[in-house]
PyMOL commands that place a pseudoatom at each C-alpha (Angstrom):
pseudoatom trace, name=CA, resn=UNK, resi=1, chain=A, elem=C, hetatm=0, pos=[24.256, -303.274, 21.403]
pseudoatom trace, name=CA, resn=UNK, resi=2, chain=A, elem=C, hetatm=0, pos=[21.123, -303.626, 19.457]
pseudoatom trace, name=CA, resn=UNK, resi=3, chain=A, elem=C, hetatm=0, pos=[19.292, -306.530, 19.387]
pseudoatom trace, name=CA, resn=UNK, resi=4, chain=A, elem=C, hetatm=0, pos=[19.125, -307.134, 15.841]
pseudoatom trace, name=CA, resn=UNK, resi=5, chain=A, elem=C, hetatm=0, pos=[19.999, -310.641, 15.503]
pseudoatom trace, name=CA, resn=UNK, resi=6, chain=A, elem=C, hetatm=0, pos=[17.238, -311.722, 18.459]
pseudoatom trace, name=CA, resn=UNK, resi=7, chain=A, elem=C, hetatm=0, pos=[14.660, -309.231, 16.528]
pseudoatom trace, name=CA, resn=UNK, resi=8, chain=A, elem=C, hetatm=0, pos=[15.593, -311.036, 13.068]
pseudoatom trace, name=CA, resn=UNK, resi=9, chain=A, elem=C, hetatm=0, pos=[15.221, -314.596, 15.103]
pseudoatom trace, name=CA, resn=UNK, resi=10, chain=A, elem=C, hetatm=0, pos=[12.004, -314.367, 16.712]
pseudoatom trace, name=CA, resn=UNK, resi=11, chain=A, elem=C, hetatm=0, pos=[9.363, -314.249, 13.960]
pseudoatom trace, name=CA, resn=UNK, resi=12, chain=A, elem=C, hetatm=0, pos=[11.312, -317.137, 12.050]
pseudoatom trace, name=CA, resn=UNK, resi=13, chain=A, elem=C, hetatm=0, pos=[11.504, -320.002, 15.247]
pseudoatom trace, name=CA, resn=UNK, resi=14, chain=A, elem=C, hetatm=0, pos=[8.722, -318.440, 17.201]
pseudoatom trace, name=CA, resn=UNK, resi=15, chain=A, elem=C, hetatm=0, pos=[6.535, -316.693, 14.839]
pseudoatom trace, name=CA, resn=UNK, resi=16, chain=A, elem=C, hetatm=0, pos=[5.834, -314.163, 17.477]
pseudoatom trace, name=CA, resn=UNK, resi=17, chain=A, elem=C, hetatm=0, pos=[4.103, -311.045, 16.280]
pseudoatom trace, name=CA, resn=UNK, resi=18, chain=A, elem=C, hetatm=0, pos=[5.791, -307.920, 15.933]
pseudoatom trace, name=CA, resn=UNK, resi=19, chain=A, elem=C, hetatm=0, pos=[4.116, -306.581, 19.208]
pseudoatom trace, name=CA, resn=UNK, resi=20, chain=A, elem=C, hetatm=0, pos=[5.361, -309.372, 21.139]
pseudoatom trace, name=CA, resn=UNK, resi=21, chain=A, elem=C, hetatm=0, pos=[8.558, -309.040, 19.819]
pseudoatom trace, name=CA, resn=UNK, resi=22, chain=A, elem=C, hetatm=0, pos=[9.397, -305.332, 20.945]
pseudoatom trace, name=CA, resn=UNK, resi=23, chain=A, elem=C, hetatm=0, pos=[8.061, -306.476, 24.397]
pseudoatom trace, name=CA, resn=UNK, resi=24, chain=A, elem=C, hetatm=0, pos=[10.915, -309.440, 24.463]
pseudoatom trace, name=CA, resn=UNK, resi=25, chain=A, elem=C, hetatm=0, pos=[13.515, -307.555, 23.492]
pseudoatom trace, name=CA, resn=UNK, resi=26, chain=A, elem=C, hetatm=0, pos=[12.717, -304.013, 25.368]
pseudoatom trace, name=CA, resn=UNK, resi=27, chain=A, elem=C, hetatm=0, pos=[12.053, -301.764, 21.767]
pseudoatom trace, name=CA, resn=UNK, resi=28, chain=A, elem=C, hetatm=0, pos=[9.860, -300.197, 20.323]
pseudoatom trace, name=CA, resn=UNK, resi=29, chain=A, elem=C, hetatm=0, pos=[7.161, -301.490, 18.189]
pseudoatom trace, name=CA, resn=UNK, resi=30, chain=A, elem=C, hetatm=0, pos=[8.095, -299.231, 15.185]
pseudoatom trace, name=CA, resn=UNK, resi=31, chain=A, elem=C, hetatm=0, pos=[11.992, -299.913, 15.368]
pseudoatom trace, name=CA, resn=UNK, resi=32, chain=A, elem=C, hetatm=0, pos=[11.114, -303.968, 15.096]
pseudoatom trace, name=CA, resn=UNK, resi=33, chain=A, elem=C, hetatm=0, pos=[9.112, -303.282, 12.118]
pseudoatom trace, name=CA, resn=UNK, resi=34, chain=A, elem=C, hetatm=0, pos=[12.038, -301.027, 10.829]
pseudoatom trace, name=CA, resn=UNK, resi=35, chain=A, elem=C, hetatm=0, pos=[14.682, -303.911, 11.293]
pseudoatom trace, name=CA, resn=UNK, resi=36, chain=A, elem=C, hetatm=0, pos=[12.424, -306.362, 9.596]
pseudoatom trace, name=CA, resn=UNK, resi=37, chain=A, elem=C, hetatm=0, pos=[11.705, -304.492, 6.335]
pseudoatom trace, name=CA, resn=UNK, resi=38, chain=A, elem=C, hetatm=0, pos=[15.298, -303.504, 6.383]
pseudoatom trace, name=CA, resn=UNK, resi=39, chain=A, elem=C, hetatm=0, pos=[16.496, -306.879, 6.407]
pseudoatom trace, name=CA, resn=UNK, resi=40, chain=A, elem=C, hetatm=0, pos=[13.529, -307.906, 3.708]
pseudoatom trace, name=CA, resn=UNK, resi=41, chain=A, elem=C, hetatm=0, pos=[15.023, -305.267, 1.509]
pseudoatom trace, name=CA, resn=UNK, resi=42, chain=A, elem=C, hetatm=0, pos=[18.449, -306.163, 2.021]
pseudoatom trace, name=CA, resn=UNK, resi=43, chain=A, elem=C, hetatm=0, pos=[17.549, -309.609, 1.368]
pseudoatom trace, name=CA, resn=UNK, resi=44, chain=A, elem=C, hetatm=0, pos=[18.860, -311.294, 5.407]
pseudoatom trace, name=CA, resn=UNK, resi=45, chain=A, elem=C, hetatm=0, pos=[16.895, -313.988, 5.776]
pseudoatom trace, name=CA, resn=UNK, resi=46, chain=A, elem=C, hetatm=0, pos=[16.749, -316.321, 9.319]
pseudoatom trace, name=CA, resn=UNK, resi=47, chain=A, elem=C, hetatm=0, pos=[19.280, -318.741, 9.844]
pseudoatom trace, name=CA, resn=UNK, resi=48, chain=A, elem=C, hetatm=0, pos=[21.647, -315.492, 8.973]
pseudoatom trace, name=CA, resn=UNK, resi=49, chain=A, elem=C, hetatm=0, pos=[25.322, -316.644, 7.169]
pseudoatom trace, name=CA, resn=UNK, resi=50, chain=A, elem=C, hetatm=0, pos=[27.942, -317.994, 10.209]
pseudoatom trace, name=CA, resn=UNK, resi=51, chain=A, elem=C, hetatm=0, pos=[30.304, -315.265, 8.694]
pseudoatom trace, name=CA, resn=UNK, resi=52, chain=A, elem=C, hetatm=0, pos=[27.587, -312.017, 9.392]
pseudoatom trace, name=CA, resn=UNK, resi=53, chain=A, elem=C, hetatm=0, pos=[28.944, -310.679, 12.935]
pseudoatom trace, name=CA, resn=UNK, resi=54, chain=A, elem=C, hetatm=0, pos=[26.743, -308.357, 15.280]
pseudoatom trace, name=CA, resn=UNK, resi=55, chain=A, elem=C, hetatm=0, pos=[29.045, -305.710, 13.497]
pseudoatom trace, name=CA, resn=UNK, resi=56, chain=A, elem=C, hetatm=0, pos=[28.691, -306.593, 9.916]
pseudoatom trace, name=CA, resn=UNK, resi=57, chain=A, elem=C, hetatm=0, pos=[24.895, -307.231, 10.575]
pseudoatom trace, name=CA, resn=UNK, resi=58, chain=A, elem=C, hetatm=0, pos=[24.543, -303.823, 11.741]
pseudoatom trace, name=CA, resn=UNK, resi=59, chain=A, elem=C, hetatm=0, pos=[25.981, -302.540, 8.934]
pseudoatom trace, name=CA, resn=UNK, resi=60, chain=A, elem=C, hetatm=0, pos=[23.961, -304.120, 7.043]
pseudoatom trace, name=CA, resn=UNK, resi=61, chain=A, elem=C, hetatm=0, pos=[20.581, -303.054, 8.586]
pseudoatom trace, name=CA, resn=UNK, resi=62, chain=A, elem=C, hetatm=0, pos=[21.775, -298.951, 9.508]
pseudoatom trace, name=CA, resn=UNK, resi=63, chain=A, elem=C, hetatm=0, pos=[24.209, -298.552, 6.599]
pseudoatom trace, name=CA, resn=UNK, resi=64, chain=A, elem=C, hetatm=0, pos=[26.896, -295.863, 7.213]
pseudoatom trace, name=CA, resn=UNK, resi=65, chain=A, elem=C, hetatm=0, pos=[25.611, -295.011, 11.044]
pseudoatom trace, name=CA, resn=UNK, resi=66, chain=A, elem=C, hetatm=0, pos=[29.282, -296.041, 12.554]
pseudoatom trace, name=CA, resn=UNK, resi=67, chain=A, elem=C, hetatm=0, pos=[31.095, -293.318, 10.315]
pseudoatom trace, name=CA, resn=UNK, resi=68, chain=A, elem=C, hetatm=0, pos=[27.985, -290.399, 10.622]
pseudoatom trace, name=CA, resn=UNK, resi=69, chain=A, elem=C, hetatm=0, pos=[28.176, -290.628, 14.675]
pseudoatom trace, name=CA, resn=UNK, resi=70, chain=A, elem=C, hetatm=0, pos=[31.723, -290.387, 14.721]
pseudoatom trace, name=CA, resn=UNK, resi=71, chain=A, elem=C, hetatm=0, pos=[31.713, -287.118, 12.203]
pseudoatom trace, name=CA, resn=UNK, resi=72, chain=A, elem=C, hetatm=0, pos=[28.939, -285.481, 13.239]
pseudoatom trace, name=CA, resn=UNK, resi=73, chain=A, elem=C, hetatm=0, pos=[30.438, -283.249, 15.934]
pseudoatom trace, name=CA, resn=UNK, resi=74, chain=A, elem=C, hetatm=0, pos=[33.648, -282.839, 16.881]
pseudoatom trace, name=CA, resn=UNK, resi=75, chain=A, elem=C, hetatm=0, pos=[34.942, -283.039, 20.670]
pseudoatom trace, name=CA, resn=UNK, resi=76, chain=A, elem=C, hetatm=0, pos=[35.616, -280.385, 22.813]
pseudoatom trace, name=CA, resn=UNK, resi=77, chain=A, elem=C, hetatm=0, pos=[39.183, -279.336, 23.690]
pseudoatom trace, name=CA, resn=UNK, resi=78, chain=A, elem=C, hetatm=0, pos=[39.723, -280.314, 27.448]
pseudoatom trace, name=CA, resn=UNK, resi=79, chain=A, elem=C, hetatm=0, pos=[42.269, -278.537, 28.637]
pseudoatom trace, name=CA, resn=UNK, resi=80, chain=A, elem=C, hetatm=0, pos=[40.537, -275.093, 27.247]
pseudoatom trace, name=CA, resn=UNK, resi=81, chain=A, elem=C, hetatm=0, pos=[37.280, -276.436, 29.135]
pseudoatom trace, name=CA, resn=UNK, resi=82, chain=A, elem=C, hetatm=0, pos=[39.149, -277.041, 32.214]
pseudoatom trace, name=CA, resn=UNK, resi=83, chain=A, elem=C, hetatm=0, pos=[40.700, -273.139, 32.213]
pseudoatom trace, name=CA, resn=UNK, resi=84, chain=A, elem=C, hetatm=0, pos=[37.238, -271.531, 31.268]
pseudoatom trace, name=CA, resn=UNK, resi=85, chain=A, elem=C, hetatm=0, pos=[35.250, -273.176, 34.158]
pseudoatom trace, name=CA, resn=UNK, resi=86, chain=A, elem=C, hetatm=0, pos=[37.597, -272.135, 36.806]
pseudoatom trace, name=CA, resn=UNK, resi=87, chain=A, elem=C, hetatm=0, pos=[37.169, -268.523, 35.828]
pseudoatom trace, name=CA, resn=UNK, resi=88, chain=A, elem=C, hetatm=0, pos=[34.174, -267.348, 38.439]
pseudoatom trace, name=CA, resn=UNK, resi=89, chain=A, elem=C, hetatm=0, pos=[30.462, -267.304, 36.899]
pseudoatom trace, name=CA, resn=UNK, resi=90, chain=A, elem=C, hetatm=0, pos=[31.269, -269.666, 34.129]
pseudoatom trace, name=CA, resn=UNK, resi=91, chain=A, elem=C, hetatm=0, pos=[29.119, -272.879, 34.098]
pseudoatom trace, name=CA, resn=UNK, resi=92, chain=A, elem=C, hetatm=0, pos=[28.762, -275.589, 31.684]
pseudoatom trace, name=CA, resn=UNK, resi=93, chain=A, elem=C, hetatm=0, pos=[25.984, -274.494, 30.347]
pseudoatom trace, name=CA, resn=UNK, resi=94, chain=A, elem=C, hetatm=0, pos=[27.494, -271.087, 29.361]
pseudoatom trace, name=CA, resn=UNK, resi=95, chain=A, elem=C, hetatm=0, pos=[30.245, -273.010, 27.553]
pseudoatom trace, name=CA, resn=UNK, resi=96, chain=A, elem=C, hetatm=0, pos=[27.675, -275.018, 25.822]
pseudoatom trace, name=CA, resn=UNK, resi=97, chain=A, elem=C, hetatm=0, pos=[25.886, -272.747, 24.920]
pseudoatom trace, name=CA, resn=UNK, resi=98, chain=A, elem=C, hetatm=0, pos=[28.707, -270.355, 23.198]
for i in range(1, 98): cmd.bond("trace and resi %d" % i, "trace and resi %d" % (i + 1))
show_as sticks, trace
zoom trace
C-alpha cells in the first residue's frame, strides 16, 4: 500500500518539506513531489472527503494503474510449466526466455 494519504497529510499539519517527507514515509524524494502535484492538479486538498478510501484515493492520484497491471501480461499456464521443467536440461530460465 502506498502511502498516499500520510504523503498528502504531512505538508498540511506539519509543514514538513518534501525531503523530510520521503524520509518519514520510506520514498523517494521525486515520487512525493509526484503525489503532491498530482493531487494539486486533481484538485485533493488536506482534510481529504470522509468518503475518499485508500482505493478511491489511489485512483485518483495513478488513474487507470489497477486495470494496466492486471492486462499487461498474461499468466503462464501451470500445468504446461510443470511438464516442461521435468523434462532433463530445462530450467526456468529457458522457459522464460522462449
Amino acid at each position: 500500500m502506498r502511502n498516499i494519504r500520510e504523503i498528502l497529510r504531512l505538508p498540511n499539519e506539519s509543514g514538513l518539506s518534501s525531503r523530510k517527507i520521503a524520509l518519514t514515509c520510506n520514498c523517494s524524494y521525486v515520487t512525493v513531489l509526484s503525489i503532491l502535484e498530482k493531487a494539486t492538479a486533481g484538485a485533493l486538498s488536506w482534510p481529504l472527503p470522509q468518503e475518499l478510501d485508500d482505493r478511491k484515493l489511489e485512483e485518483k492520484i495513478y488513474p487507470g494503474t489497477a486495470s494496466q497491471i492486471k492486462s499487461q501480461r498474461p499468466l503462464p499456464k501451470m500445468e504446461y510449466l510443470h511438464t516442461e521443467l521435468s523434462r532433463p536440461g530445462v530450467t526456468l530460465q529457458l522457459l522464460w526466455q522462449e
